[in-house]
N, CA and C atoms as an extended XYZ file, in Angstrom:
183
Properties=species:S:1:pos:R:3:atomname:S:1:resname:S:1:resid:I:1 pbc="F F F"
N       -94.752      161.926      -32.577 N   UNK     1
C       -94.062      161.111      -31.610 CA  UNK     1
C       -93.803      159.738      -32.217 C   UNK     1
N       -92.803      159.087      -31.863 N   UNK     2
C       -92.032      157.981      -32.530 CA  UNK     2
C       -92.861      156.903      -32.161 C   UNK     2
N       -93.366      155.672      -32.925 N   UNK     3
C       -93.795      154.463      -32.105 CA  UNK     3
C       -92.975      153.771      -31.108 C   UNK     3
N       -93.011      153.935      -29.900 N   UNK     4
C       -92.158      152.982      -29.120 CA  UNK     4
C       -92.087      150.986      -28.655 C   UNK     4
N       -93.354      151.245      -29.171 N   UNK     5
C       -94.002      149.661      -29.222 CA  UNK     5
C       -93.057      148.784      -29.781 C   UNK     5
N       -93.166      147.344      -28.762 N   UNK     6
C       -92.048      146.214      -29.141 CA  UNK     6
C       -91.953      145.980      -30.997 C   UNK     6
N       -91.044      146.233      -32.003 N   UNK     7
C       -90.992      145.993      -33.386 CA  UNK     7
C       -91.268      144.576      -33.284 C   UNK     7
N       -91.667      144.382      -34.433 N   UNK     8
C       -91.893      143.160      -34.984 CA  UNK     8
C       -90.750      142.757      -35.665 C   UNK     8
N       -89.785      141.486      -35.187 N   UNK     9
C       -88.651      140.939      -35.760 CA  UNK     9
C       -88.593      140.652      -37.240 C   UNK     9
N       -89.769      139.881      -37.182 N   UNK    10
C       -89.960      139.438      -39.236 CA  UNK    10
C       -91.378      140.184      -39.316 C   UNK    10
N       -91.576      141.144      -40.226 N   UNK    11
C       -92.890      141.478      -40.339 CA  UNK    11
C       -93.462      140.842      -41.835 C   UNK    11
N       -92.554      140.028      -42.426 N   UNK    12
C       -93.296      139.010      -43.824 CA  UNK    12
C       -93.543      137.805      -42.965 C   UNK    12
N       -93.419      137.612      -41.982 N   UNK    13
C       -93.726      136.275      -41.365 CA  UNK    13
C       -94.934      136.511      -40.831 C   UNK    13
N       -96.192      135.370      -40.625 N   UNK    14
C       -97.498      135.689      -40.013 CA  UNK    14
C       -97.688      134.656      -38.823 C   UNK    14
N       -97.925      135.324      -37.756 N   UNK    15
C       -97.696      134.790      -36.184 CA  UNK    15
C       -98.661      133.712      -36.780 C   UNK    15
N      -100.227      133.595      -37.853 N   UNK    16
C      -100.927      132.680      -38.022 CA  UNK    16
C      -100.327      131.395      -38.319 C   UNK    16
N       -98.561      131.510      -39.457 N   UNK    17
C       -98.367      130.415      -39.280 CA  UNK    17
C       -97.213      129.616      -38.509 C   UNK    17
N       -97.365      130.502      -37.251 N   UNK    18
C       -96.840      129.867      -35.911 CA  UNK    18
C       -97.627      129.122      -35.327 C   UNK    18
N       -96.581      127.701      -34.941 N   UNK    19
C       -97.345      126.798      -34.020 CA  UNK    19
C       -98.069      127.113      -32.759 C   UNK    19
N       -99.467      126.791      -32.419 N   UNK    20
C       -99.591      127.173      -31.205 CA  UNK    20
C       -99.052      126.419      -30.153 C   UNK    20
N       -99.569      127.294      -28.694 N   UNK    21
C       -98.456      126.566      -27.422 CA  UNK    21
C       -99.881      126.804      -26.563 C   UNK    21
N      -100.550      126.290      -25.802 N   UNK    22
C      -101.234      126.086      -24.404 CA  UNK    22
C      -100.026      126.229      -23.189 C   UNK    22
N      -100.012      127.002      -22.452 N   UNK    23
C       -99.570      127.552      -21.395 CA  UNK    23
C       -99.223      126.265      -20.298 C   UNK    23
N       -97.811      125.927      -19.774 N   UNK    24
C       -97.980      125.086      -19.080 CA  UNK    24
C       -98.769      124.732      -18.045 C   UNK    24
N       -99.016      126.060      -17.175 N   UNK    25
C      -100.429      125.855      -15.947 CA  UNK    25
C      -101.465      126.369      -16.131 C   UNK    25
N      -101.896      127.077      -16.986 N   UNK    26
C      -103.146      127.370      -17.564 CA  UNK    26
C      -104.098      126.742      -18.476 C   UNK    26
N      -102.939      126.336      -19.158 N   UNK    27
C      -103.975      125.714      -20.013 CA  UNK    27
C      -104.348      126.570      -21.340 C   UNK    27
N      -104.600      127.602      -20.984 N   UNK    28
C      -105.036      128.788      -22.314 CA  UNK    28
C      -103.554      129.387      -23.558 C   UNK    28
N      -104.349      128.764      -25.198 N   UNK    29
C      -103.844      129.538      -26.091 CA  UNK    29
C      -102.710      130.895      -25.273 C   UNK    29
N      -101.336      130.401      -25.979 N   UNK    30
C      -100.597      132.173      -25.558 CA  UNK    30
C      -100.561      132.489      -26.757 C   UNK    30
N      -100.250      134.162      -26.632 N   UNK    31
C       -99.447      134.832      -27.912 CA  UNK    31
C       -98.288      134.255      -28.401 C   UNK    31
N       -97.576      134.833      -29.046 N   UNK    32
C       -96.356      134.250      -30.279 CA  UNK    32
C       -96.177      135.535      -30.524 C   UNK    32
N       -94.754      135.419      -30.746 N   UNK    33
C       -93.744      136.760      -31.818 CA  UNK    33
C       -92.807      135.921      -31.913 C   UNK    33
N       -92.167      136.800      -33.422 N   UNK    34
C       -90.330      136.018      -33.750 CA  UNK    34
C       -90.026      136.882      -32.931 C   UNK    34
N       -88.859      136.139      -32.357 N   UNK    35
C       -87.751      137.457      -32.070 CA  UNK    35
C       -86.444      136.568      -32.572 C   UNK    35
N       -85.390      137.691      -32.477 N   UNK    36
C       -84.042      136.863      -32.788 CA  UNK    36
C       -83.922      137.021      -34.153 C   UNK    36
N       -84.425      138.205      -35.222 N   UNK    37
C       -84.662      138.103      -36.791 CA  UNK    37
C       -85.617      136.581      -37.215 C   UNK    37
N       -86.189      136.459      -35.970 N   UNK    38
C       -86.937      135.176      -36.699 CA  UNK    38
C       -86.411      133.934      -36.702 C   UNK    38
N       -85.636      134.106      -35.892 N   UNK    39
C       -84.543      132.515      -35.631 CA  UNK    39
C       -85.641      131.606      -34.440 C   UNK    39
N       -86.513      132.698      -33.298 N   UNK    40
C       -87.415      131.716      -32.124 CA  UNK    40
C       -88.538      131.939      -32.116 C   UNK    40
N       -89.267      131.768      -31.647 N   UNK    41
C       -90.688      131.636      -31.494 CA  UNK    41
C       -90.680      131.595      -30.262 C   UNK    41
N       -91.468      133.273      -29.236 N   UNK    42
C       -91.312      133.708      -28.088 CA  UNK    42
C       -92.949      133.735      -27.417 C   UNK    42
N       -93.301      132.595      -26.826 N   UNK    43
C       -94.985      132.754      -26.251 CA  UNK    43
C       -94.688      133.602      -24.983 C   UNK    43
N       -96.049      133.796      -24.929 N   UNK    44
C       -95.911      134.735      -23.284 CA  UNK    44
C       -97.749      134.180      -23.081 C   UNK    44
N       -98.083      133.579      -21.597 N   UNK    45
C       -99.544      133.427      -21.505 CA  UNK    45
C       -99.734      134.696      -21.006 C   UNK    45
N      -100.895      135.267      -21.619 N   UNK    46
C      -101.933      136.360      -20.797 CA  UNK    46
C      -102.408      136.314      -19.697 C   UNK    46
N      -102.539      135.162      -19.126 N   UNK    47
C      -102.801      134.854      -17.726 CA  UNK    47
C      -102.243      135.355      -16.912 C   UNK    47
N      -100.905      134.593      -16.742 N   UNK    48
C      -100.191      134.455      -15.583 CA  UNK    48
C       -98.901      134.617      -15.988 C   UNK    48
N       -98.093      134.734      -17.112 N   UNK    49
C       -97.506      135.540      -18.151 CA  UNK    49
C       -96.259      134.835      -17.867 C   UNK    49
N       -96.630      133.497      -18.146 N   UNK    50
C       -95.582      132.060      -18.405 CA  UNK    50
C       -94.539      132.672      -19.535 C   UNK    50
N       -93.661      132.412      -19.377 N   UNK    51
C       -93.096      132.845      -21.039 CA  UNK    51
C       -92.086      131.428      -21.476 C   UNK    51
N       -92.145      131.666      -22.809 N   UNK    52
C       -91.545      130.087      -23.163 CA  UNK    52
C       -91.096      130.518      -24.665 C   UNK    52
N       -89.638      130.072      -25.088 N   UNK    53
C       -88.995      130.453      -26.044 CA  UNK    53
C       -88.639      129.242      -26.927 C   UNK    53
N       -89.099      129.034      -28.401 N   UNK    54
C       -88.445      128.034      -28.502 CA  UNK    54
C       -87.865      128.453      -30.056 C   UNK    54
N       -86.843      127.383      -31.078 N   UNK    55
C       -86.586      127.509      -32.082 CA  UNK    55
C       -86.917      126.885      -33.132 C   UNK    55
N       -86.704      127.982      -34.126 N   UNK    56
C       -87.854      127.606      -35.125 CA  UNK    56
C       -87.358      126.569      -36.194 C   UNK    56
N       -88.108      126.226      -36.619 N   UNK    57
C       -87.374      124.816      -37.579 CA  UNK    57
C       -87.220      125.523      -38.947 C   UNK    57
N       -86.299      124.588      -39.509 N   UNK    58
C       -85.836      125.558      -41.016 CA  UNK    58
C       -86.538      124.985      -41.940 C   UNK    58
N       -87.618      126.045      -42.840 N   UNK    59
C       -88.546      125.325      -43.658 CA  UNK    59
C       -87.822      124.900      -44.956 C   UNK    59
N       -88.330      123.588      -44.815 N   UNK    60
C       -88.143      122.611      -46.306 CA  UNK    60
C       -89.020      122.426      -47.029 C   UNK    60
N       -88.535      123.217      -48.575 N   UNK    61
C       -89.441      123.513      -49.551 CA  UNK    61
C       -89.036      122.271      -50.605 C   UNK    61
């Protein structure tokens, strides 16, 4: 049977070096995924399952 589970947009990218986000009314660490090929950075709190999208900055090497 096929994995149906949400893909991972960039899988060379590591959610570790995504910024974290504290949940606007909770307060508590959310998750992180790219989505968008890695263009946003998509939190969702476990709580109360706030979700908050933002974009990612273009790294300067």
């Amino acid at each position: 049977m096929a994995d149906t589970s949400t893909p991972q947009s960039n899988p060379s990218a590591s959610t570790a070096e995504l910024p974290e986000r504290l949940c606007t009314w909770c307060k508590v660490s959310m998750t992180k995924r790219l989505v968008a090929g890695g263009q946003f950075i998509h939190y969702t709190c476990p709580k109360c399952v706030f979700q908050h999208t933002t974009k990612r900055a273009p790294k300067t090497e």
